[in-house]
Structure formats: C-alpha cells, structure tokens
Phi, psi and omega in degrees: 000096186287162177227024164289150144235123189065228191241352161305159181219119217271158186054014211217034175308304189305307199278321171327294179274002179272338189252350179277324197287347176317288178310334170271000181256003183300333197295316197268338189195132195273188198170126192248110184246138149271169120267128173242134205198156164284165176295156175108310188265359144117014208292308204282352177269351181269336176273306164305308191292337151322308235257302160308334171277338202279318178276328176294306166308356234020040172271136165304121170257130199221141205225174136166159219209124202271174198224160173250358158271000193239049174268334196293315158003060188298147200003036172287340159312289211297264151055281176313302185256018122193077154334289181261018171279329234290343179316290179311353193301333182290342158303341196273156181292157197296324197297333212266285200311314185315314207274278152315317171296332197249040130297307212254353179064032162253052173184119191304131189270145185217180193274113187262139191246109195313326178326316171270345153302323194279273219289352170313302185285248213334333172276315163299351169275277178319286173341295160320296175243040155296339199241350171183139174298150170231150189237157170211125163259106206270078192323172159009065156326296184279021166255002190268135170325162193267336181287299174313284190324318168293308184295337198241352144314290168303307145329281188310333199254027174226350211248037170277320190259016167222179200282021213235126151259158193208116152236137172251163169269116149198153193315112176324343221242356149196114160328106212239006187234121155341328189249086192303347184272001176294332178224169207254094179308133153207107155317077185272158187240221185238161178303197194245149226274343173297321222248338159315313206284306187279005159260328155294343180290305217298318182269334188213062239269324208267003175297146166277177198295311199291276188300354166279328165309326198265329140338273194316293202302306161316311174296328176063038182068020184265117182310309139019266226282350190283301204278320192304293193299337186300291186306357201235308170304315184307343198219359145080049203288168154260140204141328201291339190291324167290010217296142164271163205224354171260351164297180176274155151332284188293335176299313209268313169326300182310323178270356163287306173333297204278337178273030145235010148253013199285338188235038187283165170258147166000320187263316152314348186266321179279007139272001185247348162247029152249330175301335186263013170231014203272133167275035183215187176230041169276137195281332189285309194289343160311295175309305179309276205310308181333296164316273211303330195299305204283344155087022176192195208254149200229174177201164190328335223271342178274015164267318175346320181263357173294276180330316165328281142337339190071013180258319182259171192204157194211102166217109186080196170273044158286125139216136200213138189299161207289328202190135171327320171275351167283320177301319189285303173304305171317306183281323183292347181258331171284143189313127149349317206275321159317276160308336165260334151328317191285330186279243209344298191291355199244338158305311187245037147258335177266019178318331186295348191233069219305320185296332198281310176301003169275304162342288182293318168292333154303319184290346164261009168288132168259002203234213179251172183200126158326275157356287196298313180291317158286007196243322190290306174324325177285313195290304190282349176289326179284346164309310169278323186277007127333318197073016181255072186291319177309315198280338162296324162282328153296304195279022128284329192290305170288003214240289218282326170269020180274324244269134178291310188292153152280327189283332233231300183290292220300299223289302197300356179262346170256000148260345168273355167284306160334286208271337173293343176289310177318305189266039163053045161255059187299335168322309173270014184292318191255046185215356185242338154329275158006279160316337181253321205276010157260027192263133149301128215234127156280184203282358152293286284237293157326304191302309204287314148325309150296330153296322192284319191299346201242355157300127181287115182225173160322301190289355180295159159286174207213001176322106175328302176269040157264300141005297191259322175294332173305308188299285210298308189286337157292319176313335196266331160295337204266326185251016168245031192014067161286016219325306170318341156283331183295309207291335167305306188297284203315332196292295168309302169311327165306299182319305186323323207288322182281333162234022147231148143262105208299320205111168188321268188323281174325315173315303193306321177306345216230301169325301179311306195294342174266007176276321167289346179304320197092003185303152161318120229278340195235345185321083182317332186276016182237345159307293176322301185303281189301334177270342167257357161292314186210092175282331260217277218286351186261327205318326190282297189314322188306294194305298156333281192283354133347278231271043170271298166346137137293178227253322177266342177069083162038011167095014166243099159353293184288308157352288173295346178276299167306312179292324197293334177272338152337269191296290205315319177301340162290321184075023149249108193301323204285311161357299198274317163285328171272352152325295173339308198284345192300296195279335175290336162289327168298295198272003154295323192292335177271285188141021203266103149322314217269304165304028154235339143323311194258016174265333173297332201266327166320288185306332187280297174313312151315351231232300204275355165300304185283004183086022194220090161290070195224103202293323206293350230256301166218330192317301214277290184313298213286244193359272160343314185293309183299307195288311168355292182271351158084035187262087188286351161307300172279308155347299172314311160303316177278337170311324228270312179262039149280311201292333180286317173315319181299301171316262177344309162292314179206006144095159169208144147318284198274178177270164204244145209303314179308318170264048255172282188276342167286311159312325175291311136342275201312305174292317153314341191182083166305337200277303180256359179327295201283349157284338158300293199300318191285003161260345161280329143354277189316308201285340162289342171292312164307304197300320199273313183304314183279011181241029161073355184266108165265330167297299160295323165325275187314309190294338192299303169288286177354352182278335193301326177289322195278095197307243173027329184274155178285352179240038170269136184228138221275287211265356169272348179297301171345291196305318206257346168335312220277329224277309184307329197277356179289311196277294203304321198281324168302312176260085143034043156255030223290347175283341184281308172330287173328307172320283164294335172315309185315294170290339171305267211321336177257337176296311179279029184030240174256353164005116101245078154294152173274004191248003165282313179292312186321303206296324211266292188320292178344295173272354095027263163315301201275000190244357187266130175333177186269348180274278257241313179326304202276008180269315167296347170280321197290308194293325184269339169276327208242012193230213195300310179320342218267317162279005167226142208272350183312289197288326187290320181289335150327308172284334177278339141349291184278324174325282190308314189284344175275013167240341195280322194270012181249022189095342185276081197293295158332319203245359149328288180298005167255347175294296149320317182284331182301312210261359182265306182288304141005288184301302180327306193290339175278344198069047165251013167013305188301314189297299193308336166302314163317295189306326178293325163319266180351290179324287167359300196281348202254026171069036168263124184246170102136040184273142177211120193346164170244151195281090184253116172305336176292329170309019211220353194250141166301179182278333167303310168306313175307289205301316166309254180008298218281304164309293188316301209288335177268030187080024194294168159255153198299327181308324210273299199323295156331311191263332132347280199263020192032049155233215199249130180307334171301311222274314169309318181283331157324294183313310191286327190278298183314342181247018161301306193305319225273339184287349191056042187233160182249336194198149211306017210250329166309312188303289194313323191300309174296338155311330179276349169306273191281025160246324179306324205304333188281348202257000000 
C-alpha cells in the first residue's frame, strides 16, 4: 500500500533521511531502528524505500512479514528472514546447525535450547555480512510468533559491532520486544495536510471539491485511508456514503477492505477466506483448501481479481494477503460456520504438516474434543524440544480448552504454567494458577500447583502470610511424605525471608518446619533453607555441612547452587564463590541464561564481599545477561555491584545512573526492597568514604541500621559495619557506632563466617579507645582480613592513620604504604588515593598511581582478553559468551592498541604484565 507520486514517498522527507544516513553509517556501527504507526500510516512503504536504497548500496536484504494467522507458528518469522542464508547453515558449529535445522523441523527434533538456536542466527546473519552489509526487514513485528521475536531479539542486542540493520514495523499500542530499549522507536504519524492534498491529486486526480474535503478530513494525513476512501466514495460503495467519521482508523480501513470483496464471485471469494485464515504462503496449498471449501476445481487464474483488487499479492508460489487490514476486514466479515470450513479444508490439505494441521483442526472444532486436544498436546511437546517454549504454552493453552474431562484441562494448564515459569512470565503463571485452583485437580497435579505456589520470582510476595501458607502446605506435604515438595515450598519460603523479613518467629517457623521434613543433616536444600531463613543463628551448622561438600558438589549443578547460596547467606564469601562457579559453568555450557544471570549476579556480590572489584569477572555479564532474559530483580542486583565496583576504582560525584535504576526496581517490587536498597546504601557509602565526604557517607550507611528505613537488611547490617565504623570515627560518632557494633556482635554470635569476622574484628579495631586499639588492629591484621588483600589493606589504612594521629608518624608509614599499594593493586584507585593523603601528612611526596592499560578494556573486552589468553578460539569464545565469533574478533583488534600488543599470541604476557605492575 504506497504513499508514491513518481518514485518519491511523498510527505515523508525526514524519516526518509533519517533511515538512508543508517544504511550509509552501517560501516561504523550496527544498528536496530523501529517504525512505529497506526495501520495504515505509511510504516512498510516507508520500508520498501529502505529496503530499494539499501539494494542500490549492495546490502543483502532479508525480509520478512509477521501474519496475525502465524503467531500460533513456531519460527515462521524467523523461517521467513532466512530462507535465503539456510544454504549456509552446514558452516555452522554442530551444536549451533542442529539446533537451528530442528526449529525449523528439518531435522529430528531432541531437545533443543533455543539460546544455540538464537547464536545460529546470529552467526549466520555476521557471515553475510562479512561479504556484504545486511539490512533485514521485520514487517508487522508484532504479528510475528513469540519465538521468532526472541530469537531476533537476541540478534539485534549483538549487531552494534556489525554491518547489520535491522528495521522494524510495528502497531504503537504493543511493543513485542520486552526491552523497549533494544531497537531505537521512531514515531510516525500521519503527513502533512500539503503533502495529503498532493498525494490525493497525484492518485485520485477527478474527485469533486465536496469529496475530496471529505477525503482529507477523514484520512486525516494517513496515506491508506487517503487512497482507500477517496476510492471507495468515488465509486459509492455501500455504506460509505453514511461511512461514521467517529470510528476508529482501522474500523473504517477494515470496511473499505471488505466492501471490494463484497461483490467478488464465489470461487474468488473462497480463496480470500482460506488465505485470510491460512498460517503459511503457498499458493498451491491455498488454491487445494479453496477447492474443497468451493466445491469444484479452481487454478491460479480464479484468483485474478483478488490480485485485481489489491486483496492478494503472488510471487512465485508465495501468496499473501496484501495488507494486514485486508486480512483482518475477511475474517472479521466471515459467518462463523464459515471460517471453520476453511480450517477443515486447510487441516486436510496440510496433512504433510502434521502441528499446522492440528492447528486448523481446533480452529474448526466448535464444541470440545478429546481427539483434537491430545493431538494440540502433541504438537506443543514437538515445539518444546524444538526450543519454541513460548508456542508450547499456547498450544497448551489451547489444548486445555478443547479439553472435555476438567481433571485433564486443569493438568494441561499447569504444564502451560510450567513452562510460563520457564520463560520468566510470571504474569501468566499467576492467572493461570488462578484458574485451576478452583478446579478438581489429581493428586500429581495438585502436588504440581503446589510447587508452582512455593517458586520464587520477581513478582512474589513476601507477605508473612504467604510465608506461613508456604509453611503450612510443606507440612501438609511433609506428612503425605511428599518430601520433595515439602523441601521445594520451605526453599521458596525461604527465599522470600531473605529479602523481606517476616520477623523472628516466622523465620523460625521455616527452620522447624525444614527440620521436620527429615532430610539428611548436609542435604543443600535444607543448608540453603538455614542460611537464608536464620543466616546468624544456623551459620556454625551450616558453615560444619559446608565444609563436607567438595568445591564442585560432585558435578552437580544444581547442587552447587544451593550450596554457593547456602555459604554466601552465611557470609563464608570464599565458599560461595567457588560453589558458584560450579553452576556457571554448567549452564554456560547449556546455554540456560536466565539462571546464570542469577548465579553470576550471587557470585559478584561474593566476589565484592571478598575485595575482589573486577566488573568483568560477574558483575557486568550477570547485569546483561538479567535484562536480556528480563529477570529485573537480578538485573538489579548486579547493577547495584557494577556501581559498586565503579565507586571503588574510580569513584563518582553524582548518583550514579545504576543505582538510579536499581531503587526504581526496588520501588516496583516491595517484596525485595530492602535487600536491593541496603546494597545500594553500602555502594553509595564507599563512594562517599572514598572521595573523603564522611558525613554524607555515615548518612548513606546508617539507613542500613534503622529497622523503620526500606533498606534495613537483617544480615547485611553485619557486612556493612566496618564501612559505618569508618564514617562514624570522622564525624564524632564513634559511641553511637559503638551502640551499634554491639548489636551487630550479639546478631552475629558466635559465626564463624568469614564475612562477620572481618567485619566485626574490623570494627572493633577502628571504634576502640586509645588504650585498647592498637592490640585490636594487630588481631585484625593477624585475623581473617589478613590473606585478602582489599580488608587487609582497609585495616592497615585505619592502622596508620591512626598512629599518625597518636603522633607516631614514623611507625605510620609502613603500614600506609602497605594499604596505598594493595588498593593500587586491587584496582582501588579512589582508596589508594586516600593512603597517599595519609602518607602525604606524614611528609612523604612523589608517589604516582600506577598505570595499567587493562583499566582502559571495557568489562566485556577484559572477560574476552582474559578467554584468549587461555587459548579459546573466537568461535569457543563466542559461545561462551553468547556472542557472534565476529564481535569477538572486533573486540580483540580494538583492545589489541589499548594493550600496547599487535596480536593474541601477546595477551597472557600482556595481562600478566599489568596484573605483576599491581602487586
């Protein structure tokens, strides 16, 4: 549907040049553009002139147009836009060609994890256009399968460092990609009322001054409706002359449609209502069902006036309805009894395709069918081993409302629940939960509800009495020796506990209640269960059945996840990270994202727990990884240790834009509030210490303390002591400090974590009378602080400064220079600034940071650097790190100059380099 006069697209000069300079700036930068319009407004004519300047440049151009019959479709978008790559797919590494051939079901399907699906496209997509930049164009986005959009999601949010554009089309009123910030939105509207009037000259030149007034006022600058209504008053179809001027856009679009087929003949008409209900575009299989609907034999040539018309467009065997509102105007005009004839002739016409023919056989069902619903059941199971998890829960969904038994619709709506938990949609977890529990449920089925009510996500509540119905209903599992379910709700509850706190008694209740299960004394879900539920008071058992485990938990993943939180809830930091790593490693190797954002975002706060700032290490990857997969809870978290990391290394003035968006979280999901906020607390409090504001510092933490404040966090008030007793000795608080160390020291007992002792030895030392100090710096240089170097240098820091000021100046400085080369060596830049202050007084000068070129690779660029350097090849590297083996090698030519190396054979010397210059 054009908005041309000549070869120009008329009113539209701006947007024109705003998508030509993409396409000339592809060399420098990739680049994701949306349109966003009413139907109608000019968005795919806005495209084709992309799409011709884009081929006039030599870009491979890759298309495709979403359908509102093909959402049910697993990766018929994706299908669509590469067609003509799929020759290349036998270049691919096998796990990734497998993977991609059994999306698409040309190949027996096993169970595929759409993630290698997604670097499939992608590598084929970077391949292409190593040899010619590519534009791909994604028509009506938001008519496109939920698979296609992920998978092409994933894509867009890698191709900044490739030749690639990707513009999309789609309707304002929904957005299909979860990050709105993943493609760059430009809002169109309707022309301008000059370039309406000369685009009504140019197209419909012989209307009169009354209808042509009336054109304009109606269209309202949308180029569509300039041409549809012009054309529909002009020739007096009927209705129009009464056409209401207060309907919407698409209503009065839709009925210009349907009044040019209103006087079609029969056999045309029965191919424009099997194409407008068909989800694929072969002209033959169109052509077939048409014949069965019409009831005699039909061939290409009784489609002509439909193509006449403007309702169909044929190219080749391709045939697809013209515009989105034609499709949309047909179905909406055909008899019920109608629209399921065409799904019936088009079931048995698609026998070769046995999921799409199921499809079409529900949709002609009118009542429920056993039959039909266990075969819609089948279908979303080939779908999930497939990797299309989305389109499996609709085609349960649909399953489940065919289904005659009720005990039968409930079990399948709690496997499309299943799997909505799986892509993180808690929304439909808990509407379809809703729906069943007033349902007769068998005794799997039940047990399985009951497991979905005791899984933790972003959106749960945290409510004490959700808390204690979680409790109860393990009890109730527990004495129907249920264990595994018992130990799953207590899991959850747990969770809940750790980032709201119900109070004393309820904690407790969740302890008990996991005690009664009987599980084995070493058992991690029943560690796990103790350490965030009563982290203090469980830590010496915990911390005992810890340290029975081995490092990997016996090569079991999940395992090691439950223990790493287990120690980290605990505060034994070293613990938790080497558990950690156990599962990061794993579910890298599968490709599970959205759980390695969150064992990563575990491990970076262990990481900074232990002194150890390094973005590239979890921090940075855990943050990417969360918005990616759309967990904003872990997103959050990790933002909170990007920023902290940031505060350390090189300090910030202002509030820093992360922890900005982590309190915007925090506000969104009251539930986890006070553990997001008291870790944006701390990192703003380092930030203040290190740039020397001890006031403001001391107001920062101190929120951390305040039961009554939203960032008081039960076990974190510990962690953060040493950072509060600093600011307190600097403003003249050091007895209110003291008040609290007291209470840290009876919450944290007898612990021994290591992340109590530091802190408690720590505070201690910097809060003790002048008689008493210096036997407590030495016990805290000599205690836990003392093999790692950040807390050890913190203590020699306050040590020192604290002899300068009792006069010993002399016996200051070696202590200082110890804790000024530490931070330097930690990448603590701010702090190490401080010790040199310190130094400073005691009249030592000409100390000068020391210069390390890795401070200069982004955290990603390092975490590459770091992978080269043991011998990965980009490919290995790539898949690591879910990015296109190209993207990798960009990185590495660009931190090659900053590294001062020409080639990867350099990087281990050079990393070792500038990690010997710190230490």
């Amino acid at each position: 549907m054009g908005t041309t006069t000549g070869q120009r697209l008329v009113g539209r000069d701006g947007e024109l040049q705003t998508l030509f300079g993409h396409l000339d700036g592809v060399g420098t930068r990739g680049r994701a553009v949306g349109l966003l319009g009413e139907p109608g407004v000019g968005k795919s004519a806005l495209q084709a002139e992309a799409v011709e300047q884009a081929r006039s440049l030599g870009f491979t151009v890759l298309t495709a147009r979403g359908s509102q019959s093909e959402t049910h479709l697993p990766y018929a978008s994706l299908h669509q836009v590469l067609r003509p790559l799929l020759p290349r797919a036998d270049r691919l590494p096998a796990m990734q060609r497998e993977a991609l051939l059994a999306c698409f079901a040309m190949s027996d399907p096993h169970e595929v994890n759409p993630f290698f699906t997604f670097l499939a496209v992608l590598e084929l997509l970077v391949d292409a256009a190593g040899q010619a930049p590519v534009l791909v164009c994604l028509d009506d986005l938001h008519w496109m399968d939920r698979p296609s959009i992920d998978a092409l999601a994933f894509v867009i949010r890698r191709v900044v460092s490739e030749r690639v554009v990707v513009l999309c089309t789609s309707r304002p009123e929904t957005l299909p990609f979860a990050d709105a910030h993943t493609v760059e939105w430009m809002e169109l509207g309707g022309i301008d009322e000059a370039s309406a009037a000369a685009l009504l000259t140019a197209r419909a030149p012989g209307l009169s001054p009354t209808v042509r007034e009336r054109v304009l006022r109606q269209a309202r600058g949308n180029p569509l409706a300039l041409l549809e209504f012009a054309t529909a008053l002009e020739s007096g179809r009927h209705g129009w002359t009464e056409l209401d001027e207060d309907l919407p856009m698409t209503t009065r679009l839709e009925r210009a449609f349907a009044a040019r087929a209103e006087h079609l003949g029969p056999a045309v008409r029965a191919i424009l209502t099997v194409a407008a209900v068909d989800d694929g575009d072969d002209i033959n299989d169109v052509l077939a069902a048409a014949q069965i609907l019409h009831g005699a034999p039909l061939d290409r040539g009784a489609a002509q006036p439909a193509f006449e018309h403007g309702l169909l467009t044929v190219a080749g065997e391709r045939c697809r309805i013209a515009h989105p509102l034609v499709g949309s105007a047909l179905r909406q005009a055909m008899p019920p009894v109608e629209r399921q004839q065409a799904h019936e002739a088009l079931a048995v016409v698609l026998v070769a395709h046995p999921d799409r023919a199921v499809w079409h056989r529900a949709a002609a069902v009118s009542g429920r069918d056993e039959r039909v619903a266990a075969e819609l059941e089948q279908a979303a199971d080939n779908a999930q081993r497939r990797g299309a998890v989305a389109s499996a829960a609709a085609w349960l969904e649909r399953a489940a409302a065919l289904s005659p038994d009720p005990q039968a619709q409930a079990a399948r709506l709690l496997s499309a629940a299943e799997l909505g938990y799986q892509l993180g949609r808690f929304d439909q977890v808990e509407q379809i939960k809703t729906q069943v529990a007033g349902m007769t449920l068998r005794p799997r089925d039940r047990s399985r509800l009951t497991w979905l009510e005791g899984v933790f996500h972003d959106g749960s509540t945290g409510e004490p009495a959700e808390v204690r119905r979680l409790v109860d209903m393990a009890r109730h599992a527990t004495a129907g020796q249920d264990l595994e379910l018992a130990m799953q709700l207590l899991v959850g509850a747990a969770r809940r506990v750790w980032w709201r706190d119900p109070g004393e008694a309820l904690r407790h209740e969740v302890v008990l209640a996991a005690r009664q299960v009987g599980v084995a004394a070493h058992d991690p879900r029943l560690l796990a269960i103790y350490a965030l539920a009563e982290s203090t008071e469980q830590a010496p058992v915990v911390i005992e059945q810890l340290a029975r485990w081995p490092a990997d938990a016996g090569g079991r993943a999940d395992l090691a996840g439950l223990l790493g939180i287990a120690a980290f809830c605990t505060g034994d930091f070293r613990r938790a990270v080497a558990f950690l790593s156990t599962p990061v490693q794993e579910l890298r190797t599968q490709g599970r994202m959205s759980l390695l954002a969150e064992a990563l975002a575990i491990r970076a706060w262990g990481e900074i727990y232990l002194g150890v700032f390094d973005a590239a290490s979890s921090a940075d990857e855990a943050m990417r990884l969360a918005d990616e997969t759309g967990q904003s809870l872990w997103a959050a978290t990790a933002r909170i240790a990007v920023a902290l990391i940031d505060a350390v290394g090189r300090g910030w003035d202002t509030r820093h834009d992360l922890l900005a968006e982590a309190e915007h979280v925090a506000r969104r999901t009251p539930n986890a509030a006070s553990s997001l906020l008291a870790g944006v607390q701390l990192a703003r409090g380092i930030a203040e210490l290190g740039a020397d504001r001890h006031e403001q510092a001391h107001a920062e933490l101190r929120r951390v303390f305040q039961p009554a404040d939203p960032a008081f966090q039960r076990m974190q008030q510990v962690w953060t002591i040493s950072y509060l007793a600093d600011a307190a000795v600097r403003t003249g608080r050091r007895a209110e400090a003291r008040s609290v160390l007291g209470a840290m020291e009876q919450l944290a007992g007898g612990s021994p974590a290591m992340g109590s002792i530091i802190a408690l030895e720590y505070s201690r030392a910097v809060l003790a009378d002048r008689a008493s100090a210096e036997p407590l710096f030495r016990a805290a240089l000599h205690g836990a602080a003392g093999h790692l170097p950040w807390h050890r240098a913190r203590v020699e820091l306050a040590y020192g400064s604290w002899l300068r000021r009792q006069r010993r100046v002399v016996e200051s400085r070696d202590p200082l220079r110890a804790a000024r080369g530490a931070f330097d060596a930690v990448g603590a830049r701010t702090w190490a600034q401080r010790a040199d202050q310190e130094l400073r007084a005691t009249g030592e000068r000409g100390w000068q940071p020391t210069s390390n070129p890795r401070e200069l690779l982004s955290p990603q660029e390092a975490q590459i650097a770091e992978l080269a350097a043991q011998g990965l090849s980009n490919r290995e590297i790539g898949q690591r790190l879910f990015l296109s083996h190209r993207t990798v090698s960009s990185h590495l030519y660009r931190m090659f100059p900053k590294l001062g190396i020409t080639s990867r054979n350099q990087l281990a010397a050079a990393l070792q380099s500038t990690d010997a210059s710190r230490d």
